[in-house]
KESE-32359 format. One record per atom (N, C-alpha, C, O): y, z, x. Coordinates in Angstrom, 2 decimals. Layout:
// residues N
PT        yy        zz        xx
PT         Y         Z         X
...
This chain:
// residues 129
PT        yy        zz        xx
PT     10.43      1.23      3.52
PT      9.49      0.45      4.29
PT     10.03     -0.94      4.54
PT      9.86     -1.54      5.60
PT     10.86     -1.55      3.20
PT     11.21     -2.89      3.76
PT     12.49     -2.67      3.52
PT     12.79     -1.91      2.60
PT     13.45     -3.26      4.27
PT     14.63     -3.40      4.01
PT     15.27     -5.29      4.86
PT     15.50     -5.70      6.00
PT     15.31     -5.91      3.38
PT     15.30     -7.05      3.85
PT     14.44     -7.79      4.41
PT     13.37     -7.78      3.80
PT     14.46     -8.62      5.57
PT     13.53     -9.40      5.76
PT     13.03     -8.42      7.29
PT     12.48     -8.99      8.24
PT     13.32     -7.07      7.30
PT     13.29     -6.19      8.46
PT     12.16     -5.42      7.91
PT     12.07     -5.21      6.70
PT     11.16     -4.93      8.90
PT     10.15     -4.03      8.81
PT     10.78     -2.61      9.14
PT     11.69     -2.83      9.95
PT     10.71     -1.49      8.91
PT     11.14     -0.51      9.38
PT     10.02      0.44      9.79
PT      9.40      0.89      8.82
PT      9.64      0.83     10.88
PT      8.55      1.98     10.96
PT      7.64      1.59     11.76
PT      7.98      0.81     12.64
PT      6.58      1.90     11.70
PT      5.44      1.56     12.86
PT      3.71      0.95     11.55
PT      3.07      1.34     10.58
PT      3.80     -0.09     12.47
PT      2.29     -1.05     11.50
PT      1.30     -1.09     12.62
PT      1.58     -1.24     13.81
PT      0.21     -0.96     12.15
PT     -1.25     -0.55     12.40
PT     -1.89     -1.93     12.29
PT     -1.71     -2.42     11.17
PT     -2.64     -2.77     13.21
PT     -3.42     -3.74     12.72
PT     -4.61     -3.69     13.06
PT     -4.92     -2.70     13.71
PT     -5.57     -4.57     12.81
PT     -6.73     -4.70     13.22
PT     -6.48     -6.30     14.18
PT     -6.52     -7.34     13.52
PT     -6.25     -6.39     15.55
PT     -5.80     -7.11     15.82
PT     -6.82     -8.10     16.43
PT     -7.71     -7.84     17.24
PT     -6.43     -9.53     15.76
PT     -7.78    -10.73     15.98
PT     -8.37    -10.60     15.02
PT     -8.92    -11.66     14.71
PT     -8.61     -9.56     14.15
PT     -9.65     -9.69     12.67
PT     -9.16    -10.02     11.70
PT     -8.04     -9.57     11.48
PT     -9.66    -10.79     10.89
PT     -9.43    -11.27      9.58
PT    -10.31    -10.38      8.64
PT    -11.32     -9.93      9.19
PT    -10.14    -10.07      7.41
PT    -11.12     -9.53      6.36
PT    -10.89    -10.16      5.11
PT     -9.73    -10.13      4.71
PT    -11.69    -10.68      4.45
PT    -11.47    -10.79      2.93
PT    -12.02     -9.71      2.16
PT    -11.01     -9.18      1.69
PT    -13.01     -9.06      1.74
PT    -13.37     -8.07      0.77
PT    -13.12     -6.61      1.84
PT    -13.40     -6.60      3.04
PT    -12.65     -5.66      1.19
PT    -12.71     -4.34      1.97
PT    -12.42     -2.98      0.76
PT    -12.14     -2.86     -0.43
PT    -12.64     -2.31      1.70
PT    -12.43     -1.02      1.06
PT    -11.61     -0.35      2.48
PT    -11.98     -0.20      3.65
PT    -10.27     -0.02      1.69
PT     -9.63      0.75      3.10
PT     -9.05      1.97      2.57
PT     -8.22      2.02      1.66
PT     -9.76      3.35      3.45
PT     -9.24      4.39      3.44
PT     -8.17      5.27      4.31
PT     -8.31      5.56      5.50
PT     -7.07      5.64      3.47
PT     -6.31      6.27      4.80
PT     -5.54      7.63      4.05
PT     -4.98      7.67      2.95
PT     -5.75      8.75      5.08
PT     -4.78      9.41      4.24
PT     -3.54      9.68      5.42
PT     -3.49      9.73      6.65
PT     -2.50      9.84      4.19
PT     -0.65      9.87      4.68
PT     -0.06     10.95      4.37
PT     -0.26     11.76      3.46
PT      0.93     10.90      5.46
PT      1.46     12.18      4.64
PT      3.50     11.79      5.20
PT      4.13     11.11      6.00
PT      3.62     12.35      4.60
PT      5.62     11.72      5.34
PT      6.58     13.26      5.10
PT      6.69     13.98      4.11
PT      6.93     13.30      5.88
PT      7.98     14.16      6.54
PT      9.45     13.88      5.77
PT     10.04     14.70      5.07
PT      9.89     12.51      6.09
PT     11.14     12.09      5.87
PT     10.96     11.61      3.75
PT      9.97     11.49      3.01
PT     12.52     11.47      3.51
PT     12.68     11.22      2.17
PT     12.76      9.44      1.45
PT     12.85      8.98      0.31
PT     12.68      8.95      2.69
PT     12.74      7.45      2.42
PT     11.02      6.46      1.54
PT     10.44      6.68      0.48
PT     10.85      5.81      2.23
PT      9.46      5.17      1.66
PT      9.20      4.84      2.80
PT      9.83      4.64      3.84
PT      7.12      4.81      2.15
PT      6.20      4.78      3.17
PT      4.99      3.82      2.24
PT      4.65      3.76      1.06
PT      4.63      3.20      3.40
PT      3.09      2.73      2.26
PT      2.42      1.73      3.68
PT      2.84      1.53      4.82
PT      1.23      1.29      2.92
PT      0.22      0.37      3.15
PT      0.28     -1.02      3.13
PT      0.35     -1.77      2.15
PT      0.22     -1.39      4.74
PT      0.31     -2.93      4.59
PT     -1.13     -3.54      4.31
PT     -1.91     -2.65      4.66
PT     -1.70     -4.39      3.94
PT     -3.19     -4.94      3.64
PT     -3.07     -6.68      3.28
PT     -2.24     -7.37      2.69
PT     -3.79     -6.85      3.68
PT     -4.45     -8.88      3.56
PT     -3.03     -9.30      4.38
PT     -2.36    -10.23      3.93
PT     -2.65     -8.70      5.43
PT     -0.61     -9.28      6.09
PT     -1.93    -10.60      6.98
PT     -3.01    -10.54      7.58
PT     -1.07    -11.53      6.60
PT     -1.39    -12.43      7.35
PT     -0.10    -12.73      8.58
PT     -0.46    -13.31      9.60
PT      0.79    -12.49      8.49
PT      1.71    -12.26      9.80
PT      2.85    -11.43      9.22
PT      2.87    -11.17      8.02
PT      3.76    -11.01     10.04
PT      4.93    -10.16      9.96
PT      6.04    -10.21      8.77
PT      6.93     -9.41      8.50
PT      5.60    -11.70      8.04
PT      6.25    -11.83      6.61
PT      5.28    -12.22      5.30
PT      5.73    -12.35      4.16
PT      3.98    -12.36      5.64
PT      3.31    -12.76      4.47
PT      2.26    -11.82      4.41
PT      1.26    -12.01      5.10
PT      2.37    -10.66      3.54
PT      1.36     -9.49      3.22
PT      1.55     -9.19      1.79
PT      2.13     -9.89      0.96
PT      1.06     -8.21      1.65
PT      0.53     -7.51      0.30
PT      0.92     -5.91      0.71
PT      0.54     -5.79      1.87
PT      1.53     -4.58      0.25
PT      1.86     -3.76      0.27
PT      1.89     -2.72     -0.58
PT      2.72     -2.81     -1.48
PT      0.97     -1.38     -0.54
PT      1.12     -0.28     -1.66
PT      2.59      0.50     -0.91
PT      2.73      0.79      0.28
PT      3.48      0.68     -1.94
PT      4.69      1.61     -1.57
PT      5.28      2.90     -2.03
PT      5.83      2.94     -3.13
PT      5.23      3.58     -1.54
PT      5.58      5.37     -2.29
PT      6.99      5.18     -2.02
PT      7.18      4.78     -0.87
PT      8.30      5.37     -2.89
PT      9.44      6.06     -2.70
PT      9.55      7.50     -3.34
PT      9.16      7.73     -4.49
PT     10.14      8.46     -2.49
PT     10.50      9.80     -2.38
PT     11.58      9.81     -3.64
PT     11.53     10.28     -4.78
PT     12.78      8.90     -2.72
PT     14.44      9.74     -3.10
PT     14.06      8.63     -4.84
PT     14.14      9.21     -5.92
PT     13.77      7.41     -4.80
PT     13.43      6.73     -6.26
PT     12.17      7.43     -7.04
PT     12.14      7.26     -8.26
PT     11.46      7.96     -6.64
PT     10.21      8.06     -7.36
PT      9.25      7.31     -8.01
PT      8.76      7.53     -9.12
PT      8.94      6.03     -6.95
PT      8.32      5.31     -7.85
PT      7.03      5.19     -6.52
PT      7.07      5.66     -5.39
PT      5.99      4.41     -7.15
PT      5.02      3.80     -6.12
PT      5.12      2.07     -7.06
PT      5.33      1.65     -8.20
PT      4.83      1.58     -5.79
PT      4.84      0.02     -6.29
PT      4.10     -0.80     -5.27
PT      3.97     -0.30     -4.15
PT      3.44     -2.35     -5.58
PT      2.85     -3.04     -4.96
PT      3.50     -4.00     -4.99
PT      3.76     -4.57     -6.05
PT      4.04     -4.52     -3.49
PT      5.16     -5.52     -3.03
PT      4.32     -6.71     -2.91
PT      3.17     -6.54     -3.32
PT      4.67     -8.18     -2.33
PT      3.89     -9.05     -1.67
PT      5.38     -9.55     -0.96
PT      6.43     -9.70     -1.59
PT      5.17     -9.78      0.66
PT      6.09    -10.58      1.15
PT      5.29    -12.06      1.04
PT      4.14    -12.43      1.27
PT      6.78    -12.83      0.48
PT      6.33    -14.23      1.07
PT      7.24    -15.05      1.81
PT      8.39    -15.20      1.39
PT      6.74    -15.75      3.20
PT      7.79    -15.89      3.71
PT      9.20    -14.95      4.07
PT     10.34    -15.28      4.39
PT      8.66    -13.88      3.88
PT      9.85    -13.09      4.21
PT     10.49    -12.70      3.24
PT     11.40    -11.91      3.46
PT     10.19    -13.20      1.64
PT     10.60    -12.88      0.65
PT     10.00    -11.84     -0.13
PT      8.79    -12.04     -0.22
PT     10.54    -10.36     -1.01
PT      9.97     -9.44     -1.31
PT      9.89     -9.66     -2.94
PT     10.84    -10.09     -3.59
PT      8.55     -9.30     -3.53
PT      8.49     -9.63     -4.90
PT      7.60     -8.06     -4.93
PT      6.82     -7.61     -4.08
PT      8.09     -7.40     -6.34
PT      7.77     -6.44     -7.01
PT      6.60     -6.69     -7.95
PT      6.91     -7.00     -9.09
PT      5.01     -6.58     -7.58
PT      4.11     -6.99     -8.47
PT      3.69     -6.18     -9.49
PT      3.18     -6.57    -10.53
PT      4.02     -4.57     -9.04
PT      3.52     -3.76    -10.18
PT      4.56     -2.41     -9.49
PT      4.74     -2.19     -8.29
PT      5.10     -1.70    -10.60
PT      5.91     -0.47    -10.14
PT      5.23      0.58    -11.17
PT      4.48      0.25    -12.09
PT      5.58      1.76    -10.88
PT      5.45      2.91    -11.78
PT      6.46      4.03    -11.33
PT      6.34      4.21    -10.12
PT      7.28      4.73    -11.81
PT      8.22      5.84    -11.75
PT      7.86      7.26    -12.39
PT      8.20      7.90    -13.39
PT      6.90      7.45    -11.16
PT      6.34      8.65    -11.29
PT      6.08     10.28    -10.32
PT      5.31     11.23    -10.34
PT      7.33      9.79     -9.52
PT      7.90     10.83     -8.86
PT      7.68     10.25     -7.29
PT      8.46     10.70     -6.45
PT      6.66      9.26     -6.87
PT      6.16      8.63     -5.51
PT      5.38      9.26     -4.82
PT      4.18      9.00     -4.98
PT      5.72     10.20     -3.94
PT      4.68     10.94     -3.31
PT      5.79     12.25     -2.91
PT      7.01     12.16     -3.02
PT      4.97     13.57     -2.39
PT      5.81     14.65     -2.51
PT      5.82     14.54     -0.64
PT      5.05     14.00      0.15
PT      7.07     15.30     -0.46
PT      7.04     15.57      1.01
PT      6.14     16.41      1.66
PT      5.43     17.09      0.92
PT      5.99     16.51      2.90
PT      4.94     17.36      3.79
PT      3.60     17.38      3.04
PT      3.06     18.41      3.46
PT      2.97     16.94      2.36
PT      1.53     16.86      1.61
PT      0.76     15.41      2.54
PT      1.07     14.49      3.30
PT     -0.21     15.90      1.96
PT     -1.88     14.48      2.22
PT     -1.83     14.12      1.22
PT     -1.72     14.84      0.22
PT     -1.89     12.96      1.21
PT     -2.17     12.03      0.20
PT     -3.50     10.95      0.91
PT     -3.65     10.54      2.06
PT     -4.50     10.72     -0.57
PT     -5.71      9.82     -0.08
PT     -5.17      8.76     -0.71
PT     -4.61      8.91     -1.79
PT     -5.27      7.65     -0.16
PT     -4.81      5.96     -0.40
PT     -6.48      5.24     -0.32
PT     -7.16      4.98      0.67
PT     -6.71      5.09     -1.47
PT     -8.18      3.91     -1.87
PT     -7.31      2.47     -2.05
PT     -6.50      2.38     -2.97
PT     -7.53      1.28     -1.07
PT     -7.54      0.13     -1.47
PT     -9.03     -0.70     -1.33
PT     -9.92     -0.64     -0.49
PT     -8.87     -1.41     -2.45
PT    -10.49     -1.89     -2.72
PT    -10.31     -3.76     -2.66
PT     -9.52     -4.27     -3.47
PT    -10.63     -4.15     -2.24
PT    -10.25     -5.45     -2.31
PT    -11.26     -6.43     -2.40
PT    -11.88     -6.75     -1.39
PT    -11.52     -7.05     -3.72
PT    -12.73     -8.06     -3.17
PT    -12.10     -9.42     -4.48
PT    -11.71     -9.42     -5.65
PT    -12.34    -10.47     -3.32
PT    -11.95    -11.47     -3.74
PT    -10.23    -11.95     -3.97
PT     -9.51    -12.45     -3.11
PT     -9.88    -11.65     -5.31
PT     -8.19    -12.20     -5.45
PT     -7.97    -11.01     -6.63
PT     -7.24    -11.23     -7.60
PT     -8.87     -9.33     -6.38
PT     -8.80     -8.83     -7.32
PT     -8.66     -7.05     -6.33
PT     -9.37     -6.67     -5.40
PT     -7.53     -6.32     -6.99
PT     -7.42     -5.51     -6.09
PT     -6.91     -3.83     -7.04
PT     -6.05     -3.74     -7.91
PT     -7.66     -2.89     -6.58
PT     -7.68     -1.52     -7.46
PT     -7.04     -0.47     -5.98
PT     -7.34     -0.62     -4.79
PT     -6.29      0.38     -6.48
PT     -5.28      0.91     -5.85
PT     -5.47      2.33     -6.19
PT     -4.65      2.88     -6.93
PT     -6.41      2.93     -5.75
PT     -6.43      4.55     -6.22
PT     -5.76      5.41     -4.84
PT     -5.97      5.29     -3.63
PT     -4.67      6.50     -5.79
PT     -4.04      7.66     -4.94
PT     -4.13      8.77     -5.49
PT     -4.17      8.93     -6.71
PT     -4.17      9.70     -4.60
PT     -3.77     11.03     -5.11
PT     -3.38     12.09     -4.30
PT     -2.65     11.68     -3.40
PT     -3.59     13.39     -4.26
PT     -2.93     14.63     -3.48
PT     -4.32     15.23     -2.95
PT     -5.15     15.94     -3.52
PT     -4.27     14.71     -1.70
PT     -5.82     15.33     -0.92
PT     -6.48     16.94     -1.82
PT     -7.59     17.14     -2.30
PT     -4.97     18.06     -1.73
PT     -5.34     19.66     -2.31
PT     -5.71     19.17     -3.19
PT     -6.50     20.08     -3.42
PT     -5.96     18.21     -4.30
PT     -6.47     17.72     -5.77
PT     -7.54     17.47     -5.50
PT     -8.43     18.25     -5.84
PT     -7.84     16.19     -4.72
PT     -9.08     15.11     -4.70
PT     -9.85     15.28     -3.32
PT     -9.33     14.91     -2.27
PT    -11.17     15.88     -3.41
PT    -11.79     15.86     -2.73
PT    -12.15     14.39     -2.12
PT    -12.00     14.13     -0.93
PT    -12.43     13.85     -2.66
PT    -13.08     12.43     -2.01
PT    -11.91     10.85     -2.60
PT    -11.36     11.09     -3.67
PT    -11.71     10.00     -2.23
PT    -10.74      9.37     -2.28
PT    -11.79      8.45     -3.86
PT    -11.10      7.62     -4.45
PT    -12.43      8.51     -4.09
PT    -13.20      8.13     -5.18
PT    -12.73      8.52     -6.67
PT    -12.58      7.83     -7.69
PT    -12.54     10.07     -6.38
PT    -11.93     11.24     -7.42
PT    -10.78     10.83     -7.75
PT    -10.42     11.11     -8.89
PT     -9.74      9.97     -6.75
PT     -8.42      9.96     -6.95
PT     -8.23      9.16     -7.96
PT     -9.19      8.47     -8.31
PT     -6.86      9.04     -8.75
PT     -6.96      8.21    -10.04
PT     -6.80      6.59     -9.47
PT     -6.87      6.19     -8.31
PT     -6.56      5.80    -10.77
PT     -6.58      4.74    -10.46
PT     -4.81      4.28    -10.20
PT     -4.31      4.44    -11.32
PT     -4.01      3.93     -9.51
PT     -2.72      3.84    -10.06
PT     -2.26      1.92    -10.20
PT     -1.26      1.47    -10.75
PT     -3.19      1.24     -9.62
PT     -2.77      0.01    -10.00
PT     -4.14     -1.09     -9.94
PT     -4.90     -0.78     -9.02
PT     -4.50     -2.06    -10.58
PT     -5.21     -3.03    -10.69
PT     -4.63     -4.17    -10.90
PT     -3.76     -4.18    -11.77
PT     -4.89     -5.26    -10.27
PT     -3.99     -6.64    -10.46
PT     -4.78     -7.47     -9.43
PT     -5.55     -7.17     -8.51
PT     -4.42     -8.34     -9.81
PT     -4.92     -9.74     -8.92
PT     -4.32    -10.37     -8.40
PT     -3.38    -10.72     -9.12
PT     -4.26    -10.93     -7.11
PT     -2.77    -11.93     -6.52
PT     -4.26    -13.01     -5.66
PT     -5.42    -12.69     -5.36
PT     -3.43    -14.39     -5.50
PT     -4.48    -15.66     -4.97
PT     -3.57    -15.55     -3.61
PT     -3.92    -16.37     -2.76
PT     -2.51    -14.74     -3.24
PT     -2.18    -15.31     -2.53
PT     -2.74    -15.68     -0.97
PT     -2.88    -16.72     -0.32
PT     -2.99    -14.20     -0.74
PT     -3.66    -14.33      0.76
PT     -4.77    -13.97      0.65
PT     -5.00    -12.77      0.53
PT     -5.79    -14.90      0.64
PT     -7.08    -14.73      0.44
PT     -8.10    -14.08      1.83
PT     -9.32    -13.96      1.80
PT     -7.16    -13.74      3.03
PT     -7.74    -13.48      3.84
PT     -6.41    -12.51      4.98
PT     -5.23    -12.84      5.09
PT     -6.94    -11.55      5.56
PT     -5.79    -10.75      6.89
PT     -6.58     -9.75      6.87
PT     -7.66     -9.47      6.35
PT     -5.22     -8.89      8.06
PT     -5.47     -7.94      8.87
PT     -5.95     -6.99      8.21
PT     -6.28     -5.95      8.78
């Protein structure tokens, strides 16, 4: 998904809206063996917040660009996400406090069911897309 200070892939905005508290549901699914994830609170093309699945590493992790700079806020190495599958992505966001539930759609009926895979807090962007 990031390579360098380069975006790779195609981003989704809500364009002109700002949000501070949300609940965003999406489900994904990826074809290819590289990484895929969720941009959320991006206040422009270098300052966001990011859930990330790698395939060929096996990890999922929550990035923050700043300035164009990539920082690793929370990782786990737990295989990432499997190819050709649904996956449900829960981001919950309220305030400077943020819960990260995923799982395998054939598992989890409702994106509620899915586990929890990260909780953490960042001040940084208190407001985006």
């Amino acid at each position: 998904m990031i390579k360098g200070n380069e975006h790779l892939g195609t981003i989704i905005t809500s364009k002109g809206r700002r949000f501070y508290d949300f609940y965003l549901r999406v489900d994904v699914m990826t074809r290819s063996r590289g990484s895929m994830g969720v941009i959320f609170r991006m206040v422009d093309p270098y300052n966001f917040l990011a859930f990330e699945f790698n395939i060929e590493d096996g990890y999922k992790r929550v990035i923050k660009s700043m300035n164009g700079t990539i920082s690793v806020l929370k990782i786990i190495y737990d295989g990432g996400i499997s190819q050709n599958n649904w996956f449900k992505i829960l981001i919950k966001a309220q305030k400077n406090k943020f819960i990260i539930r995923s799982g395998d759609s054939k598992k989890y009926n409702t994106y509620n069911e899915a586990p929890i895979i990260f909780e953490f807090e960042d001040i940084s962007f208190p407001k985006g897309e």
